[in-house]
Residue frames as qw, qx, qy, qz and C-alpha x, y, z in Angstrom:
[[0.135, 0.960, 0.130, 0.209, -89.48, -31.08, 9.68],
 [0.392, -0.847, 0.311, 0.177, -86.40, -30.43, 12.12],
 [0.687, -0.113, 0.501, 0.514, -84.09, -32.92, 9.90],
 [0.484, 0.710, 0.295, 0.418, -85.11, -31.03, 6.54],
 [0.168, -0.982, -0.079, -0.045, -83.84, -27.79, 8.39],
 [0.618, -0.540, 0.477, 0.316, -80.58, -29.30, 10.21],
 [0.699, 0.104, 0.522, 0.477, -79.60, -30.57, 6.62],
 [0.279, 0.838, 0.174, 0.436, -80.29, -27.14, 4.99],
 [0.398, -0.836, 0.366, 0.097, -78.23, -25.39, 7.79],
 [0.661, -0.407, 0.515, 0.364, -75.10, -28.18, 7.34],
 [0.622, 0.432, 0.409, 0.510, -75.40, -27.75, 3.44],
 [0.323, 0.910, 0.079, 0.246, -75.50, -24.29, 3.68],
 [0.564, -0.619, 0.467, 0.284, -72.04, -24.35, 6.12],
 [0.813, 0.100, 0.512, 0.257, -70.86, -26.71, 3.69],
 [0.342, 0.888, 0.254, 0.172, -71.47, -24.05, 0.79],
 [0.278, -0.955, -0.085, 0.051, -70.00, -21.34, 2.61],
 [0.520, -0.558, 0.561, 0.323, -66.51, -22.87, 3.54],
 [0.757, 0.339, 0.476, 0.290, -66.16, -24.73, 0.26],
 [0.389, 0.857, 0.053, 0.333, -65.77, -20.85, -1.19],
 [0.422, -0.902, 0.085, 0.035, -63.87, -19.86, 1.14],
 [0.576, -0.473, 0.343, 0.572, -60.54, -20.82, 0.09],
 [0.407, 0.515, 0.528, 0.539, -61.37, -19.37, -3.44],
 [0.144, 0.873, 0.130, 0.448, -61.94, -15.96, -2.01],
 [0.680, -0.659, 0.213, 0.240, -58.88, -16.15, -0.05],
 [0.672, 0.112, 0.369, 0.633, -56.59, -17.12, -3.30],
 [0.364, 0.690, 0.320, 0.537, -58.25, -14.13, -5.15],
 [0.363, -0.917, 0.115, 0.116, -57.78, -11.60, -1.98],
 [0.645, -0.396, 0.426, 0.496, -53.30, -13.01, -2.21],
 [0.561, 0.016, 0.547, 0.622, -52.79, -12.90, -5.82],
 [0.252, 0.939, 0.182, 0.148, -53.91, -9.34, -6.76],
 [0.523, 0.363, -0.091, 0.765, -50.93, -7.22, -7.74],
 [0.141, -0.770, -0.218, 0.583, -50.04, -4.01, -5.36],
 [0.334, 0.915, 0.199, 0.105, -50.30, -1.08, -7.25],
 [0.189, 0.841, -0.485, 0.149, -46.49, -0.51, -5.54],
 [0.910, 0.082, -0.329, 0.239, -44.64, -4.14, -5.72],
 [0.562, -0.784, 0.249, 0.083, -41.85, -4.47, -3.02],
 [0.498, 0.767, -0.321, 0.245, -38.71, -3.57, -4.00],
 [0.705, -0.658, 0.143, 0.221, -34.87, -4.22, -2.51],
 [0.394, 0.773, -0.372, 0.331, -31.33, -3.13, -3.15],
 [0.636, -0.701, 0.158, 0.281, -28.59, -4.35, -1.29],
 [0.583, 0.741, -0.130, 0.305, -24.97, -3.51, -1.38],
 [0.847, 0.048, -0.151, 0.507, -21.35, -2.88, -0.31],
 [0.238, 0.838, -0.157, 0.466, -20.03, 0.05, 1.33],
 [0.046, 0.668, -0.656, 0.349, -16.41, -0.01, 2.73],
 [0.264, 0.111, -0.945, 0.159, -17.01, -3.64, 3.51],
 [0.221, 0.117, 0.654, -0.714, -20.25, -3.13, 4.89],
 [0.073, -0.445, -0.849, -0.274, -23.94, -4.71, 3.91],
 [0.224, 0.166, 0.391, -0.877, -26.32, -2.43, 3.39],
 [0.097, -0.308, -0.863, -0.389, -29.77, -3.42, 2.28],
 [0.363, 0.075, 0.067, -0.926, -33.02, -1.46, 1.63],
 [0.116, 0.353, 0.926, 0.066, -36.57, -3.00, 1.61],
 [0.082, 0.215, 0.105, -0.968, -39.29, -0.64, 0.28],
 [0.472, 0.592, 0.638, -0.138, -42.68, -0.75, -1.32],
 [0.359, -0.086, 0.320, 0.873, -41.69, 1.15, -4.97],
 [0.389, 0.776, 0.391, -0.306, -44.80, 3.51, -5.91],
 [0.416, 0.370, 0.512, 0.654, -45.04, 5.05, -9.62],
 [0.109, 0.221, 0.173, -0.953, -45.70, 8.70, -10.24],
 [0.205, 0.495, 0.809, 0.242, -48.57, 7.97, -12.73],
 [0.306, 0.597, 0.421, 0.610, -48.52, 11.58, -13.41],
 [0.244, -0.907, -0.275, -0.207, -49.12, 13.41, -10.68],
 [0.075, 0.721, -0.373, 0.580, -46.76, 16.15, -8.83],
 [0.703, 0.141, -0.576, 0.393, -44.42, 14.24, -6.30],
 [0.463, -0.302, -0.343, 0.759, -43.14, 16.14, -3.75],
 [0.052, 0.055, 0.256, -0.964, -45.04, 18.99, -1.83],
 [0.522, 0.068, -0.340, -0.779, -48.25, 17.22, -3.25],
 [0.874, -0.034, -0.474, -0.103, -48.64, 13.05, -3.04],
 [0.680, -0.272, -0.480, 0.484, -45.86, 13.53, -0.50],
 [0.124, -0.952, -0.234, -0.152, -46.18, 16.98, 1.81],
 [0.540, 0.397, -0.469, 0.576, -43.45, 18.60, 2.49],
 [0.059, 0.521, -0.463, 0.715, -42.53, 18.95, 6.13],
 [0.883, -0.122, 0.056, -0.449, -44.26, 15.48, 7.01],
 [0.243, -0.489, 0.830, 0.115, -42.88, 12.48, 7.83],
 [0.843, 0.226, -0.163, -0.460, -43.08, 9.98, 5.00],
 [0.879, -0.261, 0.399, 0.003, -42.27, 6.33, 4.80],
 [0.116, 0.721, -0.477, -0.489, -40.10, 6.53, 2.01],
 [0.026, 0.090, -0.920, -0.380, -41.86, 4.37, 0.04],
 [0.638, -0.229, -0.198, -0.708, -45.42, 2.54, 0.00],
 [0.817, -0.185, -0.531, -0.124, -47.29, 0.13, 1.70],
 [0.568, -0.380, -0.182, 0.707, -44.46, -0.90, 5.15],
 [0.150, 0.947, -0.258, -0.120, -42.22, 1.41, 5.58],
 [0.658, 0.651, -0.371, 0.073, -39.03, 1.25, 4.28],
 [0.865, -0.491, 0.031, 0.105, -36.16, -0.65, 6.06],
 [0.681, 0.582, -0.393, 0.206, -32.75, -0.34, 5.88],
 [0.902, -0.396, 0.169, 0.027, -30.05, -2.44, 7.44],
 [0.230, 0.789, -0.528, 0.215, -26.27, -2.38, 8.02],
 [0.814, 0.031, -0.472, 0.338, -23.98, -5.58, 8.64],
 [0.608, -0.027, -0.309, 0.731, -21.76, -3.56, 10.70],
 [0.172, -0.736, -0.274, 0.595, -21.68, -0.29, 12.69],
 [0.449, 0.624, 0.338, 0.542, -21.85, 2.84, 10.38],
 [0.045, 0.520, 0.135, -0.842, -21.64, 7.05, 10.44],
 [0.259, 0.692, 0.573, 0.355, -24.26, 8.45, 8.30],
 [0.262, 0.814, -0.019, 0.518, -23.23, 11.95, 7.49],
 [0.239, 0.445, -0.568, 0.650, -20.91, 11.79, 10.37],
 [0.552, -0.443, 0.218, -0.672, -22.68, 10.72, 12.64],
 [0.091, -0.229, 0.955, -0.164, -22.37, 7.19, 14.60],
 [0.707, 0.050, -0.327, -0.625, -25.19, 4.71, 13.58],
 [0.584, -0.237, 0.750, -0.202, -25.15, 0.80, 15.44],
 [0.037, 0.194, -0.943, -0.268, -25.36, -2.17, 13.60],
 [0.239, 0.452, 0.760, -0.401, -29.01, -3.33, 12.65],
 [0.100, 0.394, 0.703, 0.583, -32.26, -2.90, 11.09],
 [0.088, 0.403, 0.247, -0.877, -34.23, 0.44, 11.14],
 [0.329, 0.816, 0.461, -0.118, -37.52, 1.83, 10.22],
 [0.248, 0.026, 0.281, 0.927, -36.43, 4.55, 7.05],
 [0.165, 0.692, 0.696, 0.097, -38.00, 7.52, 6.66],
 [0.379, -0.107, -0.042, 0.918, -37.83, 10.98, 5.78],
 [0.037, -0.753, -0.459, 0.471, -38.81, 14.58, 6.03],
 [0.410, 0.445, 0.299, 0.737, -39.06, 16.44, 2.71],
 [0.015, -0.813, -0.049, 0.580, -38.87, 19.82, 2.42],
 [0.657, 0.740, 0.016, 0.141, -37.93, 21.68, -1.45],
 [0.299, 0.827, -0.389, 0.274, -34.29, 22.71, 0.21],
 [0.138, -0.549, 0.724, -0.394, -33.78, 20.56, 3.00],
 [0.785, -0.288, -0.525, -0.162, -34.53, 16.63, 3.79],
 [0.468, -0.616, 0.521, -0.361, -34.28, 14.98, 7.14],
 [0.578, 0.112, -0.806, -0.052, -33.29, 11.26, 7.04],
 [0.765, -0.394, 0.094, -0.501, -34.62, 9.21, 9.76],
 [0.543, 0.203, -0.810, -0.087, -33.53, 5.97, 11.27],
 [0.670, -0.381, 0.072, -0.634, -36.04, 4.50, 13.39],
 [0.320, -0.303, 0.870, -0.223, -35.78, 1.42, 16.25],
 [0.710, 0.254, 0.565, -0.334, -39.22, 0.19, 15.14],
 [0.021, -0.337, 0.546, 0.766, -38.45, -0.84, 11.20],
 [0.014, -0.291, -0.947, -0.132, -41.35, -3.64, 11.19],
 [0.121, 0.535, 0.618, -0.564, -44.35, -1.27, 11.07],
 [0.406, 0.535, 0.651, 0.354, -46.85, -0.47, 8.46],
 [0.290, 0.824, 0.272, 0.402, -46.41, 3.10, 6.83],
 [0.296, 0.161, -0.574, 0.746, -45.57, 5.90, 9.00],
 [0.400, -0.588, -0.289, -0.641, -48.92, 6.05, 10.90],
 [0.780, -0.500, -0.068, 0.370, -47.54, 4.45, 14.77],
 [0.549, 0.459, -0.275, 0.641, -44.36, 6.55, 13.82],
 [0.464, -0.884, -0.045, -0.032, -43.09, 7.93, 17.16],
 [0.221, 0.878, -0.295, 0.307, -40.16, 10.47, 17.10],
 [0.423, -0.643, 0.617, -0.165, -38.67, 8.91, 20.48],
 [0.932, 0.238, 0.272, 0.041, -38.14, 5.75, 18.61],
 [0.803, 0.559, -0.106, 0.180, -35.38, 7.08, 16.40],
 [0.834, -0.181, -0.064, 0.518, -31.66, 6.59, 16.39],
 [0.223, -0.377, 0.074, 0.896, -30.72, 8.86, 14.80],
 [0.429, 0.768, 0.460, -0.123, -31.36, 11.87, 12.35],
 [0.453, -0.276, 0.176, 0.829, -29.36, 13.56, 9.79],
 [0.192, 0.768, 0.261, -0.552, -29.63, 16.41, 7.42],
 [0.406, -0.268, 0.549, 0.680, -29.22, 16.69, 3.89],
 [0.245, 0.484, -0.216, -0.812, -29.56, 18.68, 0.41],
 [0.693, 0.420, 0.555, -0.186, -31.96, 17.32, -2.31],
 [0.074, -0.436, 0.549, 0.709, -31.00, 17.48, -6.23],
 [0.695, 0.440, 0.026, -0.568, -32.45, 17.36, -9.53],
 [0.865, 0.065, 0.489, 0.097, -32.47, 14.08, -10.84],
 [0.393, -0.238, 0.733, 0.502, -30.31, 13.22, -13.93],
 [0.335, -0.103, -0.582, -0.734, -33.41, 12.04, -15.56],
 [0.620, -0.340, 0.167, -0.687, -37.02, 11.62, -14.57],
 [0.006, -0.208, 0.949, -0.235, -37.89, 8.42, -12.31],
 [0.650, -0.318, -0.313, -0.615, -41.54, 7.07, -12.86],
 [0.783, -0.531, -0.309, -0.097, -40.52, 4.64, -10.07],
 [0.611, -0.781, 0.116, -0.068, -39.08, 4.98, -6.69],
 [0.671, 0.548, -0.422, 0.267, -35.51, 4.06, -7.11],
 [0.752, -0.650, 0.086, 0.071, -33.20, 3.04, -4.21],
 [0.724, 0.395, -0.355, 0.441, -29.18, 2.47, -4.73],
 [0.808, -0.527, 0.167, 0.202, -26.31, 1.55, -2.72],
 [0.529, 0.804, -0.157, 0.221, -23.46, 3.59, -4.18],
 [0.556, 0.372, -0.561, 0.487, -19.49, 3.60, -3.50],
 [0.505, -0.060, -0.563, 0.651, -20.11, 5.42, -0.68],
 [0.336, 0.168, 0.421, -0.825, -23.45, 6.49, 0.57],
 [0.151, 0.560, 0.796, -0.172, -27.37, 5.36, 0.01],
 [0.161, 0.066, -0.366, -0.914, -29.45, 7.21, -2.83],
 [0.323, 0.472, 0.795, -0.203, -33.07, 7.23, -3.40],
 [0.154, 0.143, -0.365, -0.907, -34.52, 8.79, -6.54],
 [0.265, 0.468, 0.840, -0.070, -38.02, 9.42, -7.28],
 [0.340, 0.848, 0.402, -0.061, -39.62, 11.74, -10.40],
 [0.273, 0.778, -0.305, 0.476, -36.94, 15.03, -10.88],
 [0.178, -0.841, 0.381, -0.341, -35.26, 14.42, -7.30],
 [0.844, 0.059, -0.496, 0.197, -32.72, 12.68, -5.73],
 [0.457, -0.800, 0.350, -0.172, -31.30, 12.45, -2.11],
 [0.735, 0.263, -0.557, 0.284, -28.29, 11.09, -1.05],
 [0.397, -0.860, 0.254, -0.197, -26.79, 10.69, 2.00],
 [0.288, 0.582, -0.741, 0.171, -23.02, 9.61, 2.77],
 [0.866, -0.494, 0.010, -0.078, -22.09, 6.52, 4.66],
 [0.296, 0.677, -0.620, 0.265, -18.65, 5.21, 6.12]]
């Protein structure tokens, strides 16, 4: 009686693990609903390079809605967003160090806040802590060109763009 048991215990183990790496494969190879995204680029001899999680509007009202205004979001999905500079920088005049920062900003309908956080490795902005950042600058939102179903990053002549639905921020580097 005790062997018929022990061998129904070690087959069912046996069972058990045997799935296990089958609902491990299927857990990895589902798609995110916002795929990680990256842009890098050149300005004034300098590497910059964004890492971001790219979400889709899928219809609904962007900004003051999906994102609140006068919250800090990760500017993006999933992580937060990263961005990284070869070399020292000024972002809108301002002095910036060499290195990789947590991105993240504070919408508002007339006024963003850019962010550039010490911690960049950290998953949304839910650990975010204000005494953490380098720096912060200030700058004017704009109505997109044309509409953006996804998140958009770019590394332009001379400054760092994100576009997402009708709006776009920039801010300058040097």
């Amino acid at each position: 009686m005790q062997k018929n048991t022990k061998t129904r215990f070690l087959t069912a183990i046996f069972f058990a693990l045997s799935l296990l790496p089958f609902a491990i494969l299927a857990q990895d190879n589902a798609p995110r609903p916002s795929p990680p995204a990256s842009v890098t680029g050149q300005i004034n001899g300098k590497s910059v390079s964004v890492n971001y999680g790219q979400p889709s509007v899928k219809g609904r009202e962007v900004w003051g809605k999906l994102v609140p205004y006068g919250q800090v979001w990760r500017a993006g999905a999933n992580e937060a967003t990263t961005i990284e500079f070869s070399k020292d920088v000024t972002i809108e005049g301002k002095t910036l160090p060499a290195g990789k920062y947590g991105f993240f900003t504070i919408p508002n309908a007339n006024e963003w806040t850019i962010v550039f956080n010490k911690v960049p490795n950290q998953w949304g902005a839910f650990k975010y802590d204000a005494a953490q950042d380098a720096l912060r600058v200030n700058v004017k939102p704009k109505k997109s060109k044309a509409f953006n179903e996804k998140l958009l990053y770019a590394v332009n002549k001379n400054s760092v763009s994100l576009a997402w639905e009708n709006t776009e921020v920039a801010f300058a580097v040097k």
